[in-house]
C-alpha positions in Angstrom: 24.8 -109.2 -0.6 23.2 -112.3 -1.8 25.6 -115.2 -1.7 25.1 -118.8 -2.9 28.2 -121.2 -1.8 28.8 -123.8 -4.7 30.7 -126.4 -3.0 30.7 -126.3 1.5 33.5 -128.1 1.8 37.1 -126.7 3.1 37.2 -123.5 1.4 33.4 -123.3 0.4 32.2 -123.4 4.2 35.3 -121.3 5.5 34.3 -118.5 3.2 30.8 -118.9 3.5 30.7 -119.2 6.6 32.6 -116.0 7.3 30.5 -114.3 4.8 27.1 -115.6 7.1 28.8 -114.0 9.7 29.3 -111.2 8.3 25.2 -110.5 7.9 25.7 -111.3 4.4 22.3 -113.4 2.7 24.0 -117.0 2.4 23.0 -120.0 1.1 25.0 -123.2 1.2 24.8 -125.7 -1.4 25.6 -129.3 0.1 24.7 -132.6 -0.1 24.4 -136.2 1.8 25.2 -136.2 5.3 26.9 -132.7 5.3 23.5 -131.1 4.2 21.7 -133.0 7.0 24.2 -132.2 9.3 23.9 -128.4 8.7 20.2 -128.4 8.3 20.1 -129.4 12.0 23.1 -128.0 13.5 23.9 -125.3 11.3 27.8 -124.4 9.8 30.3 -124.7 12.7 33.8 -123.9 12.1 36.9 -124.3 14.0 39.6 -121.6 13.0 42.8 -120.7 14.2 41.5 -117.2 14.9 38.7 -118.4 16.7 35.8 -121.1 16.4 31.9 -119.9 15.4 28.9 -121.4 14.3 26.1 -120.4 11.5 22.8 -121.3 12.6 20.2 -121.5 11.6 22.6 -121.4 8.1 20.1 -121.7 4.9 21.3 -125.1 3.0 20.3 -126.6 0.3 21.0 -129.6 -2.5 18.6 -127.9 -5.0 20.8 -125.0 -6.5 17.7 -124.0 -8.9 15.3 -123.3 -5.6 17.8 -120.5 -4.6 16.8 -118.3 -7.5 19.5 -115.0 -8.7 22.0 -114.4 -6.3 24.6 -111.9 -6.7 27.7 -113.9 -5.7 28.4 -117.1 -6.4 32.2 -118.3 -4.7 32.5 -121.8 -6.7 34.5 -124.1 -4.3 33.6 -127.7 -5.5 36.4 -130.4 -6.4 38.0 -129.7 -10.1 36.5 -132.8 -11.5 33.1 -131.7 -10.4 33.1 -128.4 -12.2 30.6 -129.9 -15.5 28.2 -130.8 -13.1 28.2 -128.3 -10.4 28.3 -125.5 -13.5 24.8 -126.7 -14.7 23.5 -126.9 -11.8 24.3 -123.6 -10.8 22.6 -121.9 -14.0 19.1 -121.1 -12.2 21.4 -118.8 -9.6 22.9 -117.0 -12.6 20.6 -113.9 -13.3 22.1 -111.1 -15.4 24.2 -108.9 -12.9 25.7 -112.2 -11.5 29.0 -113.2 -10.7 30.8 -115.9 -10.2 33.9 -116.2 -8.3 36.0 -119.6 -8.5 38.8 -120.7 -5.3 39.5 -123.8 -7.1 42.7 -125.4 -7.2 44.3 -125.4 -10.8 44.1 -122.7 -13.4 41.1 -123.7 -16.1 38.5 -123.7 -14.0 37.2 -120.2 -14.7 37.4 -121.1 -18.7 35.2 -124.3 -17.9 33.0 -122.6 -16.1 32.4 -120.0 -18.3 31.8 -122.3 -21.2 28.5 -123.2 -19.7 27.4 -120.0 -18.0 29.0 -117.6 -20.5 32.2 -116.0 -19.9 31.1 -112.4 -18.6 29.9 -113.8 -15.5 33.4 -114.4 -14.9 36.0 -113.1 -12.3 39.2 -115.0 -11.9 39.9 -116.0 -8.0 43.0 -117.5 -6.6 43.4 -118.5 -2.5 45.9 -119.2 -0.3 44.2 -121.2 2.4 44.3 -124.3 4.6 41.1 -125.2 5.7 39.1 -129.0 5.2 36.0 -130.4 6.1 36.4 -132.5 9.3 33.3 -134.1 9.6 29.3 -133.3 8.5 28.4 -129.9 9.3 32.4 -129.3 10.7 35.0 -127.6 8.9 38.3 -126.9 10.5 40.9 -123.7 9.1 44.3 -124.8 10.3 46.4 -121.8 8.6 47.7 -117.9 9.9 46.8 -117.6 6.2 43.5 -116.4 4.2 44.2 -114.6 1.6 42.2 -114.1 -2.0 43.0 -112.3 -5.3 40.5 -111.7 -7.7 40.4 -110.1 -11.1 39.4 -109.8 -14.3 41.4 -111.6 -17.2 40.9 -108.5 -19.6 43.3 -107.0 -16.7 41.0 -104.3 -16.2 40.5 -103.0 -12.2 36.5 -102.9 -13.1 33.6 -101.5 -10.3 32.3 -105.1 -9.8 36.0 -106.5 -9.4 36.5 -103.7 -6.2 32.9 -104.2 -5.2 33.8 -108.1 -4.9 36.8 -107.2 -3.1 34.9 -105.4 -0.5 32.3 -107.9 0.2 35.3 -110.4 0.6 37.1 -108.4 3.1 34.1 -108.3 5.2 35.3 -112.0 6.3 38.4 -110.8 7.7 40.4 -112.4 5.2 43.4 -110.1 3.5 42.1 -110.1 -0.3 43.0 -107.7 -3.3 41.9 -106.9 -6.7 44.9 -107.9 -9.5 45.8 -106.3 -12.4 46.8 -109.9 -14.0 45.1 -112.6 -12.4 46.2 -115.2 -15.2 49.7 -114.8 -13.4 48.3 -115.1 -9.9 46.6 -118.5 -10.7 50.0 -119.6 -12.2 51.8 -118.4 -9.4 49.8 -120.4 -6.9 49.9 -123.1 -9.3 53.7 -123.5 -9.3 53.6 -124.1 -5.8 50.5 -126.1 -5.8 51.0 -128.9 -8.6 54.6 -129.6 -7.6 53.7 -130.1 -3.5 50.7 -132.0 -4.7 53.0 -134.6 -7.2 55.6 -134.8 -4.2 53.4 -135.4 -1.7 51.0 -137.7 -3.8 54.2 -140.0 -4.6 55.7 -139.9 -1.2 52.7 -140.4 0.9 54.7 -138.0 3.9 54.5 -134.6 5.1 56.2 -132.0 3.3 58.9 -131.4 6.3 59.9 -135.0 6.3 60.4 -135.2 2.1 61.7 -131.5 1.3 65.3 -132.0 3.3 65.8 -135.6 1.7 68.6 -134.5 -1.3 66.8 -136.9 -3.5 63.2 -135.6 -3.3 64.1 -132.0 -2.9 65.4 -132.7 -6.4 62.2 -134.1 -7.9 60.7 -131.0 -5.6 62.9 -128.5 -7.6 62.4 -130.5 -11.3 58.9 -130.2 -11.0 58.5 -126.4 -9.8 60.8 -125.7 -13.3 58.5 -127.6 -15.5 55.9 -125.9 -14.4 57.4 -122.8 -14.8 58.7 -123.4 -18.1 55.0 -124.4 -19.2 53.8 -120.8 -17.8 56.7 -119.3 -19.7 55.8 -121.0 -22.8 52.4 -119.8 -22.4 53.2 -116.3 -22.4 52.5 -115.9 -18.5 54.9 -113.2 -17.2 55.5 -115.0 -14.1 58.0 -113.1 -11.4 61.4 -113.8 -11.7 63.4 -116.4 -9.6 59.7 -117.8 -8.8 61.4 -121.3 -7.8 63.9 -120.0 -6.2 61.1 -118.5 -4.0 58.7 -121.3 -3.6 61.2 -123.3 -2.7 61.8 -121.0 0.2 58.0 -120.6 1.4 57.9 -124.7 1.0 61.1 -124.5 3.6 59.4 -122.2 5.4 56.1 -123.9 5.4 54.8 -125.6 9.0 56.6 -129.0 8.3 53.3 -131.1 8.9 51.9 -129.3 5.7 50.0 -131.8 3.4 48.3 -130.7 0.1 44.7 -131.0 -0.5 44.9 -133.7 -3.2 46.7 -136.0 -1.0 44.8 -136.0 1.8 42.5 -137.2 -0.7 44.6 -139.4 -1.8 45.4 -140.6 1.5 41.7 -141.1 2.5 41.0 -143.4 -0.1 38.8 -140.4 -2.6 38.6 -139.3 -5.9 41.7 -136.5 -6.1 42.3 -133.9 -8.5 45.0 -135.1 -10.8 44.1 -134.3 -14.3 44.0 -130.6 -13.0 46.8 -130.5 -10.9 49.1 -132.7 -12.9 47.5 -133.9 -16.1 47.2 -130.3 -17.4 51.0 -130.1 -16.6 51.4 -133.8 -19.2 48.8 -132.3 -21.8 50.7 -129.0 -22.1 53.9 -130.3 -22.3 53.0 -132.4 -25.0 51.0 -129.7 -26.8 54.7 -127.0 -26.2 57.1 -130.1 -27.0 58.3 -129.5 -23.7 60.3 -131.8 -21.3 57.9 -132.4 -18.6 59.6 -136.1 -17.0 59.0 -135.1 -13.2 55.3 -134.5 -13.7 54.9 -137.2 -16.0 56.7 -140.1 -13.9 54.2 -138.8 -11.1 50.8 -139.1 -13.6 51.6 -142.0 -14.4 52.1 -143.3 -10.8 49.0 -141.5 -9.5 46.6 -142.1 -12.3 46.4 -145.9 -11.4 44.6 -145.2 -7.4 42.9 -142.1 -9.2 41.0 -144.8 -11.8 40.2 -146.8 -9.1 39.3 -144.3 -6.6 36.5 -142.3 -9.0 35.0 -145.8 -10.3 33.8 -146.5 -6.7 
């Protein structure tokens, strides 16, 4: 299949790069020194379940020189998705879709508003992967697992088809029959680790056994849970209940995405991750203190961090 890579970073050049591997047509769309990095050197990453390299791997910063691809797996940054979503309208022919691993659950909806909604599948991962330096990307998890689906809730042709090419990585992925409830599900887990860990600047093993964090932990995964429920999202029962266990569970050096951003000194994701949590809250007359105390504590370094 022809491929096109929106975003080589962590979970961009991961996939991709297992897709290459595969003998799937791939091109990368990167930038800056990463761009340079894999022009020369091509893709190399550094997995748990064994290290590889794509080269030569086709790259490019010019989305519109790629033409109509067939797949498109969206990977960029949240805040990125207005830009990155023009720019990927010259690889949008009319059989096309587009797949988006993005943390958060509007991305697809944004997305859609500029290429049109029918090139569409929703896409949820469970991954830890990063980019280590230019041209490196390192996957640290046992984990790498995708759902993808269509938000009618229909099990279509080009959702299974999809599904296939996906598998081809390796990677354990699976077509859902509600993928508004997988991207909620994930997002549970996701915005609450990614407040706690923003505010406490610690790994999650040394905050999640400390009775007055693991509290803040717990308030969190209920607002957003109550925000889902509010929604209509038929969420599984006793879902906090069972995050909290895989958090427990979890290796104990495990950071979120967005604060290792944080941590670095970059841009982060918060309006997606947390912001959307404030905004609906507002909009339901919810209760939403947890995630509010920690926008307002993060927004400060994530004003100053995107003006740079």
């Amino acid at each position: 299949m022809r491929i096109a890579i929106m975003g080589t970073g962590g979970v961009g050049g991961y996939y991709g790069g297992l897709l290459a591997r595969a003998g799937h047509d791939v091109t990368f769309i990167a930038r800056g020194a990463h761009l340079e990095a894999i022009s020369k050197k091509g893709l190399e990453v550094n997995s748990v379940f064994g290290d590889f390299r794509i080269q030569p791997a086709t790259v490019t910063d010019h989305p519109a020189s790629v033409g109509a691809v067939e797949l498109i797996v969206f990977a960029t940054k949240t805040y990125q998705i207005p830009e990155a979503a023009r720019a990927i309208l010259p690889m949008v022919g009319s059989d096309t879709v587009v797949v988006p691993l993005l943390n958060g659950v509007d991305a697809a909806d944004r997305i859609g508003e500029v290429i049109g909604a029918k090139h569409m599948l929703g896409g949820v991962t469970y991954l830890s992967s990063a980019m280590e330096e230019p041209g490196v990307i390192g996957h640290y998890s046992q984990f790498r697992r995708i759902v993808v689906g269509e938000f009618n809730g229909e099990i279509t042709e080009r959702a299974k088809s999809i599904c296939q090419v996906l598998k081809s990585t390796g990677a354990t992925v699976e077509v859902a029959g509600d993928i508004v409830r997988e991207l909620w599900t994930k997002f549970v887990f996701i915005s609450a680790i990614s407040a706690l860990g923003g505010l406490t600047r610690v790994t999650t093993g040394e905050y999640r056994d400390v009775a007055e964090t693991r509290k803040m932990l717990i308030d969190a995964l209920r607002e957003v849970v109550m925000i889902a429920s509010a929604r209509g999202v038929l969420l599984e029962p006793g879902l906090v209940e069972k995050t909290l266990e895989f958090i427990d569970s979890a290796p104990a050096d495990m950071k979120p995405s967005m604060q290792r951003d944080i941590e670095a000194g970059r841009r982060y994701e918060l309006e997606s991750m947390i912001g959307l949590n404030v905004r609906l809250g507002a909009e339901l007359n919810l209760p939403v203190p947890a995630m509010t105390l920690a926008y307002a504590a993060l927004k400060p370094g994530e004003l100053k961090a995107a003006s740079r």
